[in-house]
C-alpha positions as CSV (number, residue, x, y, z in Angstrom):
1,X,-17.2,51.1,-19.3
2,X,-15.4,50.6,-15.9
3,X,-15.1,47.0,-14.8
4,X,-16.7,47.9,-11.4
5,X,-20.1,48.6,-13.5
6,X,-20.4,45.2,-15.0
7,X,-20.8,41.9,-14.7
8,X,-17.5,40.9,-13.4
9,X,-16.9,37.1,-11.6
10,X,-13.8,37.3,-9.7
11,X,-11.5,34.3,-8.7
12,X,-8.8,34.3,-6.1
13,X,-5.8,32.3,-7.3
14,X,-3.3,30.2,-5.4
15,X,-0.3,30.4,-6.2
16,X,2.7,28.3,-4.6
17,X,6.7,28.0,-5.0
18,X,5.8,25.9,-8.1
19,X,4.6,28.8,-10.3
20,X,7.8,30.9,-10.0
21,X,10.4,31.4,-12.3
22,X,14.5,32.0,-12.1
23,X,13.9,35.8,-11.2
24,X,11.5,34.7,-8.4
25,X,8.2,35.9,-9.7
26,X,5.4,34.1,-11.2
27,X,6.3,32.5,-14.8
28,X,4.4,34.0,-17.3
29,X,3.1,30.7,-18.7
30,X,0.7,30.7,-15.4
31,X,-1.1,33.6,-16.3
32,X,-3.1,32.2,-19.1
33,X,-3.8,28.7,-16.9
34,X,-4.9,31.5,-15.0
35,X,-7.7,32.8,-17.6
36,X,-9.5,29.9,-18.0
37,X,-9.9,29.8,-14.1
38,X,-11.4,32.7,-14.8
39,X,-13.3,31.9,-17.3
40,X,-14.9,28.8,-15.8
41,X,-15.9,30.5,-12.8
42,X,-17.6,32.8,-14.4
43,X,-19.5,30.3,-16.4
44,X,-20.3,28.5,-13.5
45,X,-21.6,31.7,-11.6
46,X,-24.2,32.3,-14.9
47,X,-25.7,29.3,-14.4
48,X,-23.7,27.3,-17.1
49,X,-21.1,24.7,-17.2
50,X,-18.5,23.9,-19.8
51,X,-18.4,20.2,-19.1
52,X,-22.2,20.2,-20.3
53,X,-21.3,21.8,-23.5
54,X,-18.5,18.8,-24.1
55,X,-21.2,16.2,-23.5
56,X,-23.6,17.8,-25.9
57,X,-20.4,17.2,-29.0
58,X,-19.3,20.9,-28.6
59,X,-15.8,22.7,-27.4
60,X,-14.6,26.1,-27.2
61,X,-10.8,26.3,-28.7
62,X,-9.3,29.4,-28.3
63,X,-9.1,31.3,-31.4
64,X,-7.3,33.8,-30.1
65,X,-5.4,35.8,-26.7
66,X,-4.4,38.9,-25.5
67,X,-2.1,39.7,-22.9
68,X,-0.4,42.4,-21.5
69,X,1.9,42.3,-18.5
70,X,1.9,45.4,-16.5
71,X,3.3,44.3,-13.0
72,X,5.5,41.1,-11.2
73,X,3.3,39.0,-9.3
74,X,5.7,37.3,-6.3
75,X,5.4,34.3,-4.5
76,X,3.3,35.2,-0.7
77,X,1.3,37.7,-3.1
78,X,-2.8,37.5,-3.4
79,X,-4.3,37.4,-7.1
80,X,-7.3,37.1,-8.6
81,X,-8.5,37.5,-11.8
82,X,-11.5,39.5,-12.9
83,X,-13.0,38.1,-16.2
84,X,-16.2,39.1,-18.1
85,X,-17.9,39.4,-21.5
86,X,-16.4,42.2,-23.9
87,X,-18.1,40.6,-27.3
88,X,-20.3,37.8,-27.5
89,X,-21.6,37.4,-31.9
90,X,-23.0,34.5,-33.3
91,X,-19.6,32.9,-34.0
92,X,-17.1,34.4,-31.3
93,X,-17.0,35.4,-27.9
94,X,-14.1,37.6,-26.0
95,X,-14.0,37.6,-22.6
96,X,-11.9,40.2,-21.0
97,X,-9.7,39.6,-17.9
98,X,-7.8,41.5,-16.0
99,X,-5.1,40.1,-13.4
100,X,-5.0,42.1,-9.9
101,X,-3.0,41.7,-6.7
102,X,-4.3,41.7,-3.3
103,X,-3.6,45.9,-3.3
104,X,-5.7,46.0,-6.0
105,X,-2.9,47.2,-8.4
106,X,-3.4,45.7,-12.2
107,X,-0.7,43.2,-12.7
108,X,-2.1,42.1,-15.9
109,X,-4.6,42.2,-18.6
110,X,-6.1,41.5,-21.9
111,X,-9.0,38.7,-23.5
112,X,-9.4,35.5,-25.1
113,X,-11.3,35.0,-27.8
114,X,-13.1,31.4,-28.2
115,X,-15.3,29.8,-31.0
116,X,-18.3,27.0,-30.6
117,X,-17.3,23.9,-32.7
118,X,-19.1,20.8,-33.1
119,X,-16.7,17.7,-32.9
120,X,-17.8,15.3,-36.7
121,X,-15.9,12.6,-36.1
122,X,-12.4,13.8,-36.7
123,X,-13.2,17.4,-37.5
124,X,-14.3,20.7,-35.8
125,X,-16.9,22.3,-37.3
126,X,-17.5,26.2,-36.6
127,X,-21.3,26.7,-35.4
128,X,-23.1,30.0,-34.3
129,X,-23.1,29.8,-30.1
130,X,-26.3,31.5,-30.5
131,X,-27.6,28.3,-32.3
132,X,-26.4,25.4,-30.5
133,X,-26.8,27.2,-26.5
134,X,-29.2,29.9,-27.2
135,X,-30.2,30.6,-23.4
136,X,-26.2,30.4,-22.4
137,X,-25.9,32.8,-25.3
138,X,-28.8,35.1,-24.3
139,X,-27.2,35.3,-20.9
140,X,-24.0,36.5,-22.2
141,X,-26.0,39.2,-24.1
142,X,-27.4,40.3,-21.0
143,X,-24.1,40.3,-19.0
144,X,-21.5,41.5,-21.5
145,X,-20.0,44.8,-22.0
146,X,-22.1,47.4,-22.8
């Protein structure tokens, strides 16, 4: 499925002198502060917010990312990053991203993959997202990747 017939939320990122590297283009490093941007807006555009999900005793580590670099992104450059739901089970859900420049041109790309845990005093316990945010996960199964 193309990414322009999906739900996809987009956010423009601003980037400044501080997010370059030595060769004069954007450290790596960013790129992921950069997914969770994406991420959180798109969250926020289904309605949902992750600072609700804390309050309730739950957190969303990563369990796992993907990326691929394809293109430099420069200082005086436009970016956004495109994010959306490739898998959403009971236990994990992958959102996919992709990393554009103002020309369109994809400058990076890839997913991260979080779990729900429940914070027990000083553990993390796994729990099905489907179980502890059932309408958040319904919503997911209505947007994600077909």
């Amino acid at each position: 499925m193309s990414v322009d017939t999906m739900y996809v939320a987009t956010k423009e990122i601003q980037i400044s002198y501080a997010d370059t590297d030595m060769m004069g283009v954007i450290y790596h490093g960013n790129y992921i502060k950069w997914l969770e941007l994406g991420r959180t807006q798109l969250i926020e555009e289904v309605g949902y917010n992750y600072l609700d999900m804390e309050k309730a005793g739950y957190y969303a580590p990563v369990y796992n990312l993907e990326i691929t670099y394809k293109k430099s992104i420069k200082l005086g450059d436009r970016v956004f990053v495109k994010t959306w739901i490739d898998l959403n089970q009971g236990l994990k859900t992958a959102y996919g991203f992709q990393i554009v420049n103002g020309d369109g041109d994809v400058c990076a790309e890839g997913s991260t993959t979080h779990i729900v845990v429940k914070k027990d005093g000083d553990q993390f316990k796994p729990v099905q997202f489907k179980k502890a945010f059932p309408e958040w996960f319904q919503k997911y199964e209505e947007i994600k990747r077909k």
